[in-house]
N, C-alpha and C positions, 0 to 999 in steps of 0.2 A: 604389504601387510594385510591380514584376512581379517574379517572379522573377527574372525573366533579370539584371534589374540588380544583384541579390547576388551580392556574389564570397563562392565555398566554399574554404573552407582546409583542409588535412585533414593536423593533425601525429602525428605517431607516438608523440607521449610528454603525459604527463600535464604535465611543466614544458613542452614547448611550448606545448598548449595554452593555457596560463597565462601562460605571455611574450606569443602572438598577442593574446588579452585585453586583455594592459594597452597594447599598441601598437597596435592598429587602430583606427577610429574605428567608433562603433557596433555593436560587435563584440559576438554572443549563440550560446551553445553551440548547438550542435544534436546530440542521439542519434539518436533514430531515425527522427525530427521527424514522427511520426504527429498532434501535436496541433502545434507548430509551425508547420509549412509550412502546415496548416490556417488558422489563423490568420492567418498573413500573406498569402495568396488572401482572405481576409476583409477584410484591411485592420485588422485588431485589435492586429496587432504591425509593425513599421516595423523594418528594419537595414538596414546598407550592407554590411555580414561578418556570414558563418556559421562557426565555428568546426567541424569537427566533430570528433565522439569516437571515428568507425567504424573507424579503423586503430589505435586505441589500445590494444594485447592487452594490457595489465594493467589494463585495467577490465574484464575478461571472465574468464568463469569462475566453477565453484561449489564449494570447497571446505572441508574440514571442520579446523580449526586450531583447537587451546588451550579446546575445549569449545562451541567455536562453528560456526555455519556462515556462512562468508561470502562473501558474492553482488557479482560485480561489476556495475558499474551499468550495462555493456553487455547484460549478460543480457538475453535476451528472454524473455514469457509461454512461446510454446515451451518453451526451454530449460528456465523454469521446472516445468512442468507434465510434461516427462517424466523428470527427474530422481529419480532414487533417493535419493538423499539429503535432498532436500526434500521429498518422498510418506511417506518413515519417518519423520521427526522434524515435519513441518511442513505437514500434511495439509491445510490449510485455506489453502495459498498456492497451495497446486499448483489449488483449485477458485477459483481467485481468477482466475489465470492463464487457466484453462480455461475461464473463463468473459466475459473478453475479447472482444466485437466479433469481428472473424470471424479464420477461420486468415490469410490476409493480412498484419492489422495485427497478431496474435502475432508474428508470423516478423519483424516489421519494429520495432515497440512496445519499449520496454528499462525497466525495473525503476528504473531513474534516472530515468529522463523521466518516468513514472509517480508516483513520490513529489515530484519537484520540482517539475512543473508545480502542485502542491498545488490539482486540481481536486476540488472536494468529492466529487464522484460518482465517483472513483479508486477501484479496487479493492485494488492491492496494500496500503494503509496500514491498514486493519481490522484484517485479520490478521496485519501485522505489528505492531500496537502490540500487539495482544493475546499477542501472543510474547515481549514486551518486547524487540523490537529497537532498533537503534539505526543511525545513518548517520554516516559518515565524509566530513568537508569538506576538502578540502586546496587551501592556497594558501600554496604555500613550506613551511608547517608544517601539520600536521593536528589536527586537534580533531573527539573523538567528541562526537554530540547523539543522548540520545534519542529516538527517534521522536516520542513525546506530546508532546517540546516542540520540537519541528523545525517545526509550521505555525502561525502566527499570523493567517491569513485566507485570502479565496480569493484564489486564486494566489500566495499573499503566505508568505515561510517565513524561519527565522532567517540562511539563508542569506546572507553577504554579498558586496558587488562583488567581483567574482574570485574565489571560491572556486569549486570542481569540488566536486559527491556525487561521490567515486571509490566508495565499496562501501556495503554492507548487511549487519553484523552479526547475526545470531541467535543467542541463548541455545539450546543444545539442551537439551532440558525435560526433568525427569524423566521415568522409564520408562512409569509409567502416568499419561499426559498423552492427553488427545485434542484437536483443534481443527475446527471447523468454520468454510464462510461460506457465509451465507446470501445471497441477491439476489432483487431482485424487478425486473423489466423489464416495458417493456410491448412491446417485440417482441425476437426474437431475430434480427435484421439488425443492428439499433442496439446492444440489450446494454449500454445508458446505464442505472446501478442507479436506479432510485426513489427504492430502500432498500437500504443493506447490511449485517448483521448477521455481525458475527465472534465468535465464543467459543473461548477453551481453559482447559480442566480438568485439574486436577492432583487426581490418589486418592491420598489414605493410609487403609488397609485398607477401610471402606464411606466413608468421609466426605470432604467435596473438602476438599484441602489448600488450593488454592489456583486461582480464576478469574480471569481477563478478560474482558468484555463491550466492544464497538467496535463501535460506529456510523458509518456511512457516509452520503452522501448527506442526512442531516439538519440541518446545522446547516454555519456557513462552514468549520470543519476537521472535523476526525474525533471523535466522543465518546469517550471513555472513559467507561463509564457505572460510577463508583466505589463507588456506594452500593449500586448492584444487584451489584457484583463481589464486594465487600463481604459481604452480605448472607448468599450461597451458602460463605463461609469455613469450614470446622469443621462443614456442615451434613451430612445425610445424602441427599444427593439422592432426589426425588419429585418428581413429577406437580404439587403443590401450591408445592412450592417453587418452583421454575421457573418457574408464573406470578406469583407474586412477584416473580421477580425481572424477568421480562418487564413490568413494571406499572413498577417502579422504573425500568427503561430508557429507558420511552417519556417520562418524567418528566425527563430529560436531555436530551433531543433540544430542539432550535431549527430545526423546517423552515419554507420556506419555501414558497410555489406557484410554480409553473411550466410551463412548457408537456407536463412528466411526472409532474404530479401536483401536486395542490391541500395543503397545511398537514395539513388532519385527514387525507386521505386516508393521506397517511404515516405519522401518528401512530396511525391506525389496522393498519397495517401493524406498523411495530415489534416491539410484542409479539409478533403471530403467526411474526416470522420470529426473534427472541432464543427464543422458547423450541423452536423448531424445531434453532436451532442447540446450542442446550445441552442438548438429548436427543439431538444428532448426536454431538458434542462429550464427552458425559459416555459410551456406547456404542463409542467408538473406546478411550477411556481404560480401558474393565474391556475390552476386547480385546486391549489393549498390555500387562495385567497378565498 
């Protein structure tokens, strides 16, 4: 099937959207359809309707409400990456963003499409699980999911028929909190992660109150590596520690080979780039104190 033969819909409102849905026949969203339209020049997705979300202004925007920050699912990397609000509280999404494929597909890419596609080697979800965010589904009525438990496989997320991501909540973190993400690529045209390593750190007086470690690109959804997060609680951060908890990370991963890297290779990787983030990570947080 061509392009040409899809009809684009393009409603103004999140319940249109959601009406065209349930009344078209093979009817599938599109944002910014950088991995979409992909796909279907592939021949890996098949529709007769494209919904889209580009006229939708209340899925756009980034603002700070009730302790949070929250992102609509129209945003783009852009967007994301020059924003002031996300560089202060949430330093490790703006390098997520910033580290996106080229300017191009920033300006075009949206922070919805990016989590729901639930491609293992997505950037935005690292850092944001490690923030404990959460995503907002609405269909008729809305229901918040945590991040960690929003993907179930690759491409595959809790999401159900008809529901829309409209937003992207953020906790905003204590004061002396840092976050970083790490990546590792084997060209910067592609910018497809290998490996992606997110960490944030949370200080009360020398000792971390409270980490997250996330893993990207290793396993069919995103890690949480719990035992290594764990680990660094109540600790006094060090040199020592940190491969500790690097060692415990790469012990959580499930990769696989591919045409961007072999199993060990990755697994060798891991560590080098969890403890890189967590001396990025733990350095941002005694600067925010």
């Amino acid at each position: 099937m061509s392009l040409l033969d899809i009809k684009l819909h393009k409603p103004q409102s999140v319940r249109e959207a959601l009406d065209l849905l349930g009344e078209l026949e093979d009817a599938r969203l599109v944002a910014g359809g950088t991995d979409l339209l992909v796909d279907i020049k592939q021949g890996l997705v098949t529709t007769k309707n494209l919904v889209s979300l580009q006229d939708v202004q209340s899925l756009k925007g980034i603002w700070e409400e009730e302790g949070k920050i929250h992102v609509g699912a129209m945003v783009t990397p852009n967007d994301i990456q020059s924003d002031s609000l996300i560089s202060q509280h949430m330093y490790a999404l703006s390098e997520a963003a910033r580290s996106m494929a080229a300017t191009q597909i920033r300006s075009m890419a949206t922070i919805g499409g990016n989590i729901a596609s639930a491609v293992p080697s997505a950037d935005m979800p690292p850092p944001l699980i490690a923030a404990d965010a959460s995503v907002v589904l609405e269909c008729g009525t809305s229901r918040e999911v945590g991040l960690v438990e929003f993907f179930t496989g690759v491409r595959e997320t809790v999401c159900g028929a008809g529901e829309v991501l409209v937003s992207v909540w953020i906790p905003i973190p204590p004061a002396r909190t840092g976050s970083s993400y790490q990546k590792f690529t084997l060209r910067e045209a592609n910018a497809l992660a290998v490996v992606g390593v997110a960490s944030q750190i949370s200080l009360l007086g020398e000792k971390i109150e409270r980490a997250n470690i996330v893993l990207g690109a290793v396993a069919p959804t995103p890690v949480l590596a719990l035992k290594a997060s764990e680990l660094l609680c109540g600790q006094i951060p060090s040199e020592s520690l940190f491969d500790e908890a690097a060692s415990l990370a790469a012990q959580a991963a499930k990769p696989i080979s591919d045409i961007r890297g072999s199993a060990w290779y990755r697994k060798e990787l891991i560590p080098i780039l969890t403890r890189r983030s967590l001396e990025v990570a733990w350095e941002r947080a005694q600067e925010r104190s």
